[in-house]
N, C-alpha and C positions, 0 to 999 in steps of 0.2 A: 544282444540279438543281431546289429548289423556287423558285429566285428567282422565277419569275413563276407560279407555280402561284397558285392561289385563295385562301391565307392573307388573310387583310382586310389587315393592316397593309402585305406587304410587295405586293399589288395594286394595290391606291388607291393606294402612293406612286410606284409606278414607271408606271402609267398616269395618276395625275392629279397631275401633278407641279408645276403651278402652282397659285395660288391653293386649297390643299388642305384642311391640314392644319395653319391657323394659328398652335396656341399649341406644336404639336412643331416645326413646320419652316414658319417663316413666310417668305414671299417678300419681304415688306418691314418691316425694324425700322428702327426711330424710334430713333436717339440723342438725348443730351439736347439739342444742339442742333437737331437738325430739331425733336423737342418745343417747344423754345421758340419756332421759324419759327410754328410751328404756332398755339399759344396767342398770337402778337400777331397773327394776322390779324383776330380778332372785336376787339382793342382799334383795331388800322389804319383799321375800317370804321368805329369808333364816334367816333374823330375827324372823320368829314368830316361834310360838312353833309349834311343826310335831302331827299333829291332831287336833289342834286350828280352830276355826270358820273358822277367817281371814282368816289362812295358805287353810283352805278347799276353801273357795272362789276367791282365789288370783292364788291358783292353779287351780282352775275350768275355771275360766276368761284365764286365758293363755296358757290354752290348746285349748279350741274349738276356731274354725278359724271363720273369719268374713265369709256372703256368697255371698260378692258383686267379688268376686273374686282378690281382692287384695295379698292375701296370707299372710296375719296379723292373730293374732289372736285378741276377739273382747278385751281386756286390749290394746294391741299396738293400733288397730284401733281407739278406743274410745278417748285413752290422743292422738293421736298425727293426723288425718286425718277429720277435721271438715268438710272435704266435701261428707265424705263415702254417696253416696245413702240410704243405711241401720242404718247408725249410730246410729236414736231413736230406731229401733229394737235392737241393740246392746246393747244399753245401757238401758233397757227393760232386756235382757237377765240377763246380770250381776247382776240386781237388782232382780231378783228371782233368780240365784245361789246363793247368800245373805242370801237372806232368805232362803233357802233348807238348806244352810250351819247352821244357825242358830236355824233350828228347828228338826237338827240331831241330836239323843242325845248323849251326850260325857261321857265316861267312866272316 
């Protein structure tokens, strides 16, 4: 009977059921391997060379955020949340930052 009455707790979880209530019921945990996906992207970026394709695209990818409201950007979202809603748009994006990066011309 009170399920969905006014109570704060059990309102917010059954109406806002994604992206909520992250450290009770989070929508996306990190194991320790996605963690470590995670931690070699800034060493991945810091090998290549400062104005290189790659470096332009790797940086591109890990700056703009996904917009399912995760708070990923779409490189984290992509290697590590195979259920993101948006994920083929994501992975769509990357692949024309790619290519934008590859047909900048380089000094």
């Amino acid at each position: 009977m009170t399920k969905r009455m006014a109570v704060p707790w059990q309102a917010d979880f059954f109406e806002c059921n994604e992206h909520w209530w992250p450290s009770q019921r989070p929508d996306v945990v990190f194991g320790e391997a996605d963690f470590a996906k995670l931690m070699n992207l800034d060493q991945e970026i810091a090998k290549t060379q400062p104005g290189s394709t790659e470096r332009t695209a790797l940086e591109a990818a890990n700056t703009a955020r996904c917009t399912c409201g995760c708070g990923m950007t779409l490189a984290q979202c992509v290697s590590t949340d195979m259920t993101c809603p948006v994920r083929e748009g994501n992975i769509e994006k990357i692949k024309t930052m790619v290519r934008d990066a590859m047909a900048t011309p380089r000094s």
